[in-house]
C-alpha positions, 0 to 999 in steps of 0.5 A, spaced: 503 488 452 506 486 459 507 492 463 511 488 469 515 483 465 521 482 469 518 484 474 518 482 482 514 485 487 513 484 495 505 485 497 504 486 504 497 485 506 495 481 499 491 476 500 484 480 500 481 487 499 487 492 495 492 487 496 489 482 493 487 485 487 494 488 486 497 481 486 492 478 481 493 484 476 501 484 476 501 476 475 496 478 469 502 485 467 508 479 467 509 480 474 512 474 480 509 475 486 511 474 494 503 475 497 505 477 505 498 477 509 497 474 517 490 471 513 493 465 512 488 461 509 486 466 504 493 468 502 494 460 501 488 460 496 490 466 493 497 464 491 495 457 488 490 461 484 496 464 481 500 458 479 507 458 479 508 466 478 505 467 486 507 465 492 505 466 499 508 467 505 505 468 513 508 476 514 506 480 520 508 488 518 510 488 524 516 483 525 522 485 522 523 478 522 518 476 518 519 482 513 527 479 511 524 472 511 519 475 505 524 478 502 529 473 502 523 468 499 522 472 493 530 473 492 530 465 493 524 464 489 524 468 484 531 471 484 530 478 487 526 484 488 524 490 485 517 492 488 515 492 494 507 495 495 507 496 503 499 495 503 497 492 510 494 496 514 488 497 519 482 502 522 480 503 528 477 509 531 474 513 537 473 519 543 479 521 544 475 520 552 475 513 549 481 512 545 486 508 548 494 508 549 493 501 546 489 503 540 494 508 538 500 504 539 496 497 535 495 503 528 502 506 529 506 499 529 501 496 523 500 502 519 506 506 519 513 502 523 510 496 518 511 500 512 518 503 514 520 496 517 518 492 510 523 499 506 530 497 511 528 489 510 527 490 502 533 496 501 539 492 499 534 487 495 531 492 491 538 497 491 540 491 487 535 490 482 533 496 481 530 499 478 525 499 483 519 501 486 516 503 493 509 503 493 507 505 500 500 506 501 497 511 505 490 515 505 486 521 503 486 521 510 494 523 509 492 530 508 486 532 511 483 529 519 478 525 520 474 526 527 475 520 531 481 517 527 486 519 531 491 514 530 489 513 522 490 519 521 497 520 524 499 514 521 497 516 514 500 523 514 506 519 517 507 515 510 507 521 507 512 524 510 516 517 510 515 516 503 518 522 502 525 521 506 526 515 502 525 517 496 530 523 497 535 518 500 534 512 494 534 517 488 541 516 487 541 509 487 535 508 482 530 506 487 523 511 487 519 512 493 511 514 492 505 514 497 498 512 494 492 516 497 486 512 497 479 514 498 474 510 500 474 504 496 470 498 496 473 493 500 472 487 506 474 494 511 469 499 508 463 494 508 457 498 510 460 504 509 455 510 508 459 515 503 454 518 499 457 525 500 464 522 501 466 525 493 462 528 488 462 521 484 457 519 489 461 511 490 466 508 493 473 507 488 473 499 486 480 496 487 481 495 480 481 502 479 487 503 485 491 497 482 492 500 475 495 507 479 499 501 482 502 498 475 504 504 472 508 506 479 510 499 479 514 499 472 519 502 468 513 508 465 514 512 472 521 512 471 522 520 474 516 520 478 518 519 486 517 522 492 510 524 489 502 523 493 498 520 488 490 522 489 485 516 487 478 519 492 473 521 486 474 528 487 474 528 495 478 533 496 479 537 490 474 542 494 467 544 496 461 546 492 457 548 489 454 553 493 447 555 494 443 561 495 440 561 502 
């Protein structure tokens, strides 16, 4: 069964990690796909990969110019949009004494202006295609702190709380709003992370295993589900123990 059959969606940061394995397995669910990434060269790849049912587009998430011109591509190229996957995003982290004014504004603009400009440029499309899916991205960092994560754990609670506003403002219009809380996953930004005590499965999460969350969101299974924060972290934050006898 084609779960998104009928189905087109906007990536953001698809040409490799998360995005990239969302692309591939909506194509392989019946989905059309807009791959919207600043990596040029291997957004490009990706689109020809996937044949006719993919196209790539250069998007910095954040210009709003960008972001209409991606939605008007999927609306010209495949007659209009119904899911938008706010997936870009970037870490950076130090000392408050060494964090700079410069580091917070670069991950706020990317990881949380990025995703409330991709929603206002795709609202009226995906208003008159619904119904649709606004899958944004977030973190288990959107619900605990991270030391030295300043501006990634801001931006990530922040996603929270945006998806949060737009589901309750779209509701009405057959437009849901969901944040997806990753843990650590096995991508290009986690390389050589150490998370042997990160959750109690003791590994990273493949993006495979993020991108089937996504499919249900993305179709017509999750039509009651909005302003919602689904977990996917192995665990990581259900608790602490088990305890042990000093």
């Amino acid at each position: 069964m084609n779960r998104l059959e009928g189905k087109v969606a906007l990536i953001s940061g698809g040409s490799r990690g998360m995005g990239a394995s969302h692309a591939r397995m909506f194509v392989a669910q019946g989905a059309k796909v807009v791959i919207g990434d600043v990596l040029t060269e291997e957004g490009q790849k990706l689109a020809d990969e996937l044949g006719d049912a993919a196209e790539f587009i250069k998007l910095d998430v954040t210009s709003y110019e960008n972001w209409q011109a991606a939605v008007e591509l999927a609306e010209q190229k495949f007659g209009g949009l119904n899911v938008l996957v706010n997936n870009a995003g970037i870490i950076n982290f130090d000392p408050l004494t060494e964090y700079s004014v410069d580091d917070w504004s670069k991950i706020i603009n990317i990881n949380l202006t990025g995703q409330f400009l991709g929603v206002k440029a795709a609202v009226d499309a995906l208003v008159e295609s619904a119904p649709s899916s606004i899958i944004n991205i977030s973190s288990t960092a959107g619900f605990q702190g991270i030391a030295a994560l300043h501006g990634y754990t801001a931006s990530k609670f922040g996603v929270r709380g945006l998806t949060k506003s737009i589901a309750l403002e779209l509701a009405g219009k057959n437009v849901r709003c969901n944040s997806v809380h990753p843990g650590t996953v096995s991508t290009p930004m986690n390389a050589g992370l150490d998370v042997a005590d990160f959750n109690p499965m003791k590994r990273m999460g493949t993006v495979e295993e993020v991108s089937n969350l996504l499919i249900y969101l993305a179709s017509d299974e999750s039509t009651f589900t909005s302003g919602t924060e689904f977990l996917i972290d192995g665990g990581e934050l259900a608790g602490t123990g088990p305890l042990e006898e000093k």
